[in-house]
C-alpha positions as CSV (number, residue, x, y, z in Angstrom):
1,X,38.0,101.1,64.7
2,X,40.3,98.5,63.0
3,X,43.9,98.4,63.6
4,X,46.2,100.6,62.3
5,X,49.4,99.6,60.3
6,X,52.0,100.2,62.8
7,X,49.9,98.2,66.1
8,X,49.2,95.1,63.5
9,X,52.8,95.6,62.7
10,X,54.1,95.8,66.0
11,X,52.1,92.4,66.9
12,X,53.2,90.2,64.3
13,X,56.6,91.0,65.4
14,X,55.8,90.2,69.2
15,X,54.3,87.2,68.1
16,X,56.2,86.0,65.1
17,X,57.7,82.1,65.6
18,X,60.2,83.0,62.5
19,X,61.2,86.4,60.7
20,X,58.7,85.9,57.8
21,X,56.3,84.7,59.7
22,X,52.6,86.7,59.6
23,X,50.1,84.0,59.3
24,X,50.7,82.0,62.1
25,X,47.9,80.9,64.7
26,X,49.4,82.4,67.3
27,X,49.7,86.0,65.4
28,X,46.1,85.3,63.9
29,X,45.2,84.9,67.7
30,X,46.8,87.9,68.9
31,X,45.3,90.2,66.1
32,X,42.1,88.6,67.1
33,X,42.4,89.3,71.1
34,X,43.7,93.0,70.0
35,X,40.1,93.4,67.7
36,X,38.6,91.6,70.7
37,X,39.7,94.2,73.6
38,X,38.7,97.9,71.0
39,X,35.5,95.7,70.3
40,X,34.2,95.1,73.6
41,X,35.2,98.8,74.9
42,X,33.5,99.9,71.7
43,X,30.6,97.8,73.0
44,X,30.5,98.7,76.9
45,X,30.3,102.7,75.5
46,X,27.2,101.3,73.0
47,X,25.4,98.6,74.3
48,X,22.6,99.0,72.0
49,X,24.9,98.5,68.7
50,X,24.0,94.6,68.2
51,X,25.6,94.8,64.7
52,X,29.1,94.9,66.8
53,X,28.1,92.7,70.0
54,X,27.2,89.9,66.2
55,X,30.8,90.6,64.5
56,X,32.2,90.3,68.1
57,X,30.7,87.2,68.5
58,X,31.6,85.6,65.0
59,X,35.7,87.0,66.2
60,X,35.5,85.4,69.1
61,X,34.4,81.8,68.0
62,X,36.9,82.0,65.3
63,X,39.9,82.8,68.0
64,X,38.4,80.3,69.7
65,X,38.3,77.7,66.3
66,X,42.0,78.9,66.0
67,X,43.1,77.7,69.6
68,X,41.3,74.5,69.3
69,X,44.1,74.0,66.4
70,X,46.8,75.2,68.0
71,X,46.3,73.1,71.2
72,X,45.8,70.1,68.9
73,X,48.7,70.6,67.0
74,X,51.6,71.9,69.9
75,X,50.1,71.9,73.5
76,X,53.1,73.8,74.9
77,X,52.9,77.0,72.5
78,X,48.9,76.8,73.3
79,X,49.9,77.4,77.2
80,X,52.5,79.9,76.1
81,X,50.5,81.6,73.8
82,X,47.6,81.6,76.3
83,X,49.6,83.0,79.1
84,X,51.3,86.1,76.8
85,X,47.7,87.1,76.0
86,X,46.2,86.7,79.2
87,X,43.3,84.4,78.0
88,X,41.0,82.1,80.1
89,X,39.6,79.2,79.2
């Protein structure tokens, strides 16, 4: 169930602000949403598999922790970012 090599590969580089750049918030938050979207198919297939629905949970307050920071620090790639990905708030 985690990523493989070549999608975290192909995110960073969709989301990368410079050509070094992996660490980012806004590629931490796309890895995140990725783990987010297999995890919650994995969990509508198994909805008795609380162990999951918990590290789900814990991935989604810490995308959420992440955002926070990024809206704090740069409002406009906070929009940006949240528009690519698709994400409510």
């Amino acid at each position: 169930m985690p990523l493989t090599k070549v999608k975290k590969t192909e995110i960073i580089e969709s989301y990368r602000t410079h050509p070094s750049d992996t660490g980012s918030p806004e590629v931490q938050v796309a890895i995140l949403s990725r783990r987010i979207e297999e995890l919650t198919q994995h969990l509508n297939l198994q909805p008795k598999d609380h162990h999951s629905r918990r590290g789900l949970l814990q991935m989604v307050s810490t995308r959420r922790r992440l955002l926070d920071y990024l809206e704090g620090k740069d409002g406009g790639r906070f929009r940006d970012l949240k528009k690519r990905l698709g994400i409510r708030r």
